[in-house]
Rosetta silent file (secondary structure, phi, psi, omega in degrees, C-alpha in Angstrom):
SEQUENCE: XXXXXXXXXXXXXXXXXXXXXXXXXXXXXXXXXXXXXXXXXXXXXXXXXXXXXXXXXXXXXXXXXXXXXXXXXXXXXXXXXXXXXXXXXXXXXXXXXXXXXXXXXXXXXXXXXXXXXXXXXXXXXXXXXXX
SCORE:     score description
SCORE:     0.000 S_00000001
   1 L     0.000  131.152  178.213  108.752   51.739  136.765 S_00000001
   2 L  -102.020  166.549 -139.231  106.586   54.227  136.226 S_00000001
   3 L   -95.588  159.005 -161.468  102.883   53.346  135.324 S_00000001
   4 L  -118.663   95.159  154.776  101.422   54.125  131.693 S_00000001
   5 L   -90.802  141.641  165.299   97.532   55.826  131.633 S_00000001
   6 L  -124.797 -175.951 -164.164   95.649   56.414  128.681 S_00000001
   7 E  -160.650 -160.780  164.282   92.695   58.546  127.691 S_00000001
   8 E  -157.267  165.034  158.147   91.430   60.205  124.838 S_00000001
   9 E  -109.338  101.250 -177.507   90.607   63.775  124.228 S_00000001
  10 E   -93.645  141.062  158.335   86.621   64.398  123.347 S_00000001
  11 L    41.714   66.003  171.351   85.619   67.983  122.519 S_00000001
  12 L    63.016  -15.082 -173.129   89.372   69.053  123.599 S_00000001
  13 E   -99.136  117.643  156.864   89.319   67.710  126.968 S_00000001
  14 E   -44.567  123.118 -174.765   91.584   64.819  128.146 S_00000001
  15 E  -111.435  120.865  157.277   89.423   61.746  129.180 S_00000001
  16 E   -86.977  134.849  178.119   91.532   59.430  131.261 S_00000001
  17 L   -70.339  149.996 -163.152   90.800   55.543  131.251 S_00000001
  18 L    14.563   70.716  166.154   90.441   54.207  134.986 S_00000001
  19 H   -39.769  -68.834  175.223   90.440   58.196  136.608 S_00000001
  20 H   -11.789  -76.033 -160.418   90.225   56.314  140.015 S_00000001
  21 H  -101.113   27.296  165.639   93.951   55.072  139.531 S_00000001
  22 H   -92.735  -47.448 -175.057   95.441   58.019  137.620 S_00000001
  23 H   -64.230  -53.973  175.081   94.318   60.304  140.490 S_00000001
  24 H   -39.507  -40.972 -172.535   95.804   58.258  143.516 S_00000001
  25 H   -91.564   39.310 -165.386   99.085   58.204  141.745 S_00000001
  26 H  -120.827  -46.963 -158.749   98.775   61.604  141.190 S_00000001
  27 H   -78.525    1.392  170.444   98.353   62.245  144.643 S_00000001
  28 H   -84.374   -6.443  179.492  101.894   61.428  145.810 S_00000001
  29 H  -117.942   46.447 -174.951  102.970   64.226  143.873 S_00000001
  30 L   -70.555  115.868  159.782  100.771   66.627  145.972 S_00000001
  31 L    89.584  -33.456  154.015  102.656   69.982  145.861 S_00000001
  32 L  -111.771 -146.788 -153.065  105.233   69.276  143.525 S_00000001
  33 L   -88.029  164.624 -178.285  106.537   70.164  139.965 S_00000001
  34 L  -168.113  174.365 -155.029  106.006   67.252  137.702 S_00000001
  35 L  -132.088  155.143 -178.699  106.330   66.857  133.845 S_00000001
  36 L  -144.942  138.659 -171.721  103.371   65.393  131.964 S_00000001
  37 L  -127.353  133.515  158.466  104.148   63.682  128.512 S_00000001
  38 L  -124.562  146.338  179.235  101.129   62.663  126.123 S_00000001
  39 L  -145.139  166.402 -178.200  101.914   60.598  122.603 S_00000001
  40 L   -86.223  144.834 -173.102   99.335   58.782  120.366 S_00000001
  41 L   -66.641  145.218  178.085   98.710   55.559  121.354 S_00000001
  42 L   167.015  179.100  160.341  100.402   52.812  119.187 S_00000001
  43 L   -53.813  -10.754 -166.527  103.019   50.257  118.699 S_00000001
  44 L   -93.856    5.095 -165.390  105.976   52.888  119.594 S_00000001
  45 L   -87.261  164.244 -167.263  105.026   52.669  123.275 S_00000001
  46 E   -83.871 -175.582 -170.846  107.372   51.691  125.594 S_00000001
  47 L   -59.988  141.336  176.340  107.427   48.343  127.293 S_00000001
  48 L   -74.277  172.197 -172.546  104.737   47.845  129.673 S_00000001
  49 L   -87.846   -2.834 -154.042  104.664   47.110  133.513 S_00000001
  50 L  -106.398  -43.164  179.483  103.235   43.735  132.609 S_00000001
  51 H   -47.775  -50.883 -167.154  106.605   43.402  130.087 S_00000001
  52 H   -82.804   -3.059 -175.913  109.199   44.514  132.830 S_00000001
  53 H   -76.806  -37.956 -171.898  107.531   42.389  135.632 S_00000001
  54 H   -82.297  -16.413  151.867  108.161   39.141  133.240 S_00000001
  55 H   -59.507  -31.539  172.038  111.526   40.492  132.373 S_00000001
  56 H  -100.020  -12.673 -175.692  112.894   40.712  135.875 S_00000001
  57 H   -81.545  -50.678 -162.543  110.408   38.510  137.513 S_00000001
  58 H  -119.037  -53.577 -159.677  111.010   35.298  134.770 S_00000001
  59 H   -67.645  -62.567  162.004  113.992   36.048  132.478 S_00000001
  60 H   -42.234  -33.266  175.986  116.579   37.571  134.861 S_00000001
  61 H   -77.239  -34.657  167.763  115.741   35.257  137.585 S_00000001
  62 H   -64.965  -43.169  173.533  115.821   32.641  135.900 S_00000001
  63 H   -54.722  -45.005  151.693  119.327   33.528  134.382 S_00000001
  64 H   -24.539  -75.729 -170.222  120.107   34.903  138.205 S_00000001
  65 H   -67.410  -18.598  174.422  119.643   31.534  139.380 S_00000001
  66 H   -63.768  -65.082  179.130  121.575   29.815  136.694 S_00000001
  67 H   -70.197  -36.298 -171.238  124.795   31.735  136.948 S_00000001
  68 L    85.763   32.945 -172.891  124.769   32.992  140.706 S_00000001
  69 L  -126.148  150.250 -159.789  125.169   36.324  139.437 S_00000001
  70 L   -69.480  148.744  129.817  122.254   39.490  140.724 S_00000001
  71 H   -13.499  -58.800  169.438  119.381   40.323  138.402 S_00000001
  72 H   -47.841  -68.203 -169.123  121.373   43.757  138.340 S_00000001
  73 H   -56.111  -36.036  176.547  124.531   42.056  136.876 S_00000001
  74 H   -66.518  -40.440  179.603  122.585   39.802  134.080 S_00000001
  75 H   -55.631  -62.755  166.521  120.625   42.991  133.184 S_00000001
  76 H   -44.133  -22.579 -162.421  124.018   44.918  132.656 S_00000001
  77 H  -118.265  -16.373  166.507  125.313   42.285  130.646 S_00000001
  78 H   -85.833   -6.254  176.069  122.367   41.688  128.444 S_00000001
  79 H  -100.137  -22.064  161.948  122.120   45.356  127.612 S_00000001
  80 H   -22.474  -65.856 -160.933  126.122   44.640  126.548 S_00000001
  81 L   -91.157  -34.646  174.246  125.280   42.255  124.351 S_00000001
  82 L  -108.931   66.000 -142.846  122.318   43.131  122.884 S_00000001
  83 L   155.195  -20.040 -167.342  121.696   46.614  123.150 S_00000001
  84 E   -96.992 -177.909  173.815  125.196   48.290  122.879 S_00000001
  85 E  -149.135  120.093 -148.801  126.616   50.383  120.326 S_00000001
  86 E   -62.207   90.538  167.428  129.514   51.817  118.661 S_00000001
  87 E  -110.579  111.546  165.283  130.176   55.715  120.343 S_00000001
  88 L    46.219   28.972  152.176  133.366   57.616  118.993 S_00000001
  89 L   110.006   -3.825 -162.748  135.059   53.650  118.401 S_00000001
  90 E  -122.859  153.690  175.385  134.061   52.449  122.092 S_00000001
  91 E   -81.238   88.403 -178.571  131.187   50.094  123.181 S_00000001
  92 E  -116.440  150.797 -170.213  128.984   51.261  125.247 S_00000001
  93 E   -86.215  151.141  174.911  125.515   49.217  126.310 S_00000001
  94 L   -71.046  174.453  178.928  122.029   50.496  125.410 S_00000001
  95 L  -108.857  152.390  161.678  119.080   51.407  127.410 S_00000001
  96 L   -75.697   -0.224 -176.494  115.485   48.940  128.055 S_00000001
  97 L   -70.540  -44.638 -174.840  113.447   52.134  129.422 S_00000001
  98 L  -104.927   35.377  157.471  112.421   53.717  125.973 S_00000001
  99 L   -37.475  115.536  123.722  112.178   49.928  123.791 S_00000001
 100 E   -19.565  161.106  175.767  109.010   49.692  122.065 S_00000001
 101 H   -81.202  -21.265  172.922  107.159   47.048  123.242 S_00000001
 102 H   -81.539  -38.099  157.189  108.219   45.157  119.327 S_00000001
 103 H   -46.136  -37.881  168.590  111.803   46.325  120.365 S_00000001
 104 H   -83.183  -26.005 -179.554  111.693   44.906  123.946 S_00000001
 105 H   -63.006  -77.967  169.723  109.871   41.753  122.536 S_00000001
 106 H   -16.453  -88.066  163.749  113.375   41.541  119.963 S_00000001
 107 H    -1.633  -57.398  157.557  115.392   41.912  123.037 S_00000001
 108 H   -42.063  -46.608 -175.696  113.527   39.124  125.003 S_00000001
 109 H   -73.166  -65.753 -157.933  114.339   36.602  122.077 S_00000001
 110 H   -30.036  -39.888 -155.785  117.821   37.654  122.051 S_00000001
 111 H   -80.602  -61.964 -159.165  118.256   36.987  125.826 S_00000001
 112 H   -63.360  -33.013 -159.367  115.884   33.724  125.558 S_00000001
 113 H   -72.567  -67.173  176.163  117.846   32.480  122.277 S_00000001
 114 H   -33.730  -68.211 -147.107  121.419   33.225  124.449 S_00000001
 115 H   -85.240  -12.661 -168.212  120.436   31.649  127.429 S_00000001
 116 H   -72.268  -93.631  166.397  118.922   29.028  125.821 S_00000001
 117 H   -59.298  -55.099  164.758  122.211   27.784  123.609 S_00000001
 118 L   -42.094  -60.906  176.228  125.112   29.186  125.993 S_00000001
 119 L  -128.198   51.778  166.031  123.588   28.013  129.390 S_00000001
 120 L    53.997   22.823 -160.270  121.256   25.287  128.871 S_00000001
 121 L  -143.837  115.393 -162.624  118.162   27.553  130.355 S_00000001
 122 L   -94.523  140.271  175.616  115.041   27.268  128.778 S_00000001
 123 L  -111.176  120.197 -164.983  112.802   30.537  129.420 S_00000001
 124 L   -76.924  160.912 -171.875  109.433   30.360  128.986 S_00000001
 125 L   -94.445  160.260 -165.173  107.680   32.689  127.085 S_00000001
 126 H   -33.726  -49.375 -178.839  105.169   35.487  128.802 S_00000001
 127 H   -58.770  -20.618 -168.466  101.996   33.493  127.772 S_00000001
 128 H  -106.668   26.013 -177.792  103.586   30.197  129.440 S_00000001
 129 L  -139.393  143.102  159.275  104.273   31.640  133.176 S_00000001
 130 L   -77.069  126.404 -174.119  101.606   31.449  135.337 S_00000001
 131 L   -89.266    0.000    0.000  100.219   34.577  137.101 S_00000001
């Protein structure tokens, strides 16, 4: 996943928040071409590293461990069911990389609601796993 820095721009110039770790991970891309995206800060941002660590970290694993089926395969089958859509009459599943974080939150219930009724497996919610 890749990491999310913000800033601000005083008197036209981009200020980044913690410079320190924007520039190391800058520095791995020493020498080559690289795309730079800025958007206004808000609710529309995608899911966070702290979001996909408790999704694959708590939800999937837990689900993982339920079924006997990979992280990979529960992931595929939760973007099935919650996530797909109707293309030219056929189903094909949606993606989590550009959710909002209130769209990946939605998501989260869906999966915790599912796993919840379907396979007995209660998931706790982000605030209720310990770090």
């Amino acid at each position: 996943m890749t990491p999310v820095f913000s800033g601000k721009i005083e008197n036209g110039k981009l200020r980044i928040t913690e410079r320190d770790k924007f520039d190391i991970y800058l520095s791995r891309f020493e020498g080559k071409d690289i795309d730079l995206i800025v958007e206004k800060k808000g609710l529309a941002r995608t899911r966070t590293l702290r979001e996909n660590s408790y999704y694959w970290g708590v939800v999937l694993k837990l689900i993982s461990d339920e079924t006997g089926h990979s992280a990979d395969d529960i992931h595929d089958y939760c973007k099935a069911k919650f996530l797909s859509k109707i293309v030219m009459k056929e189903k094909v599943s949606g993606s989590t990389k550009k959710l909002s974080t209130i769209k990946f939150e939605e998501y989260l219930e869906n999966i915790r609601r599912w796993a919840s009724i379907e396979l007995s497996c209660v998931i706790p919610l982000p605030n209720e796993v310990l770090n």
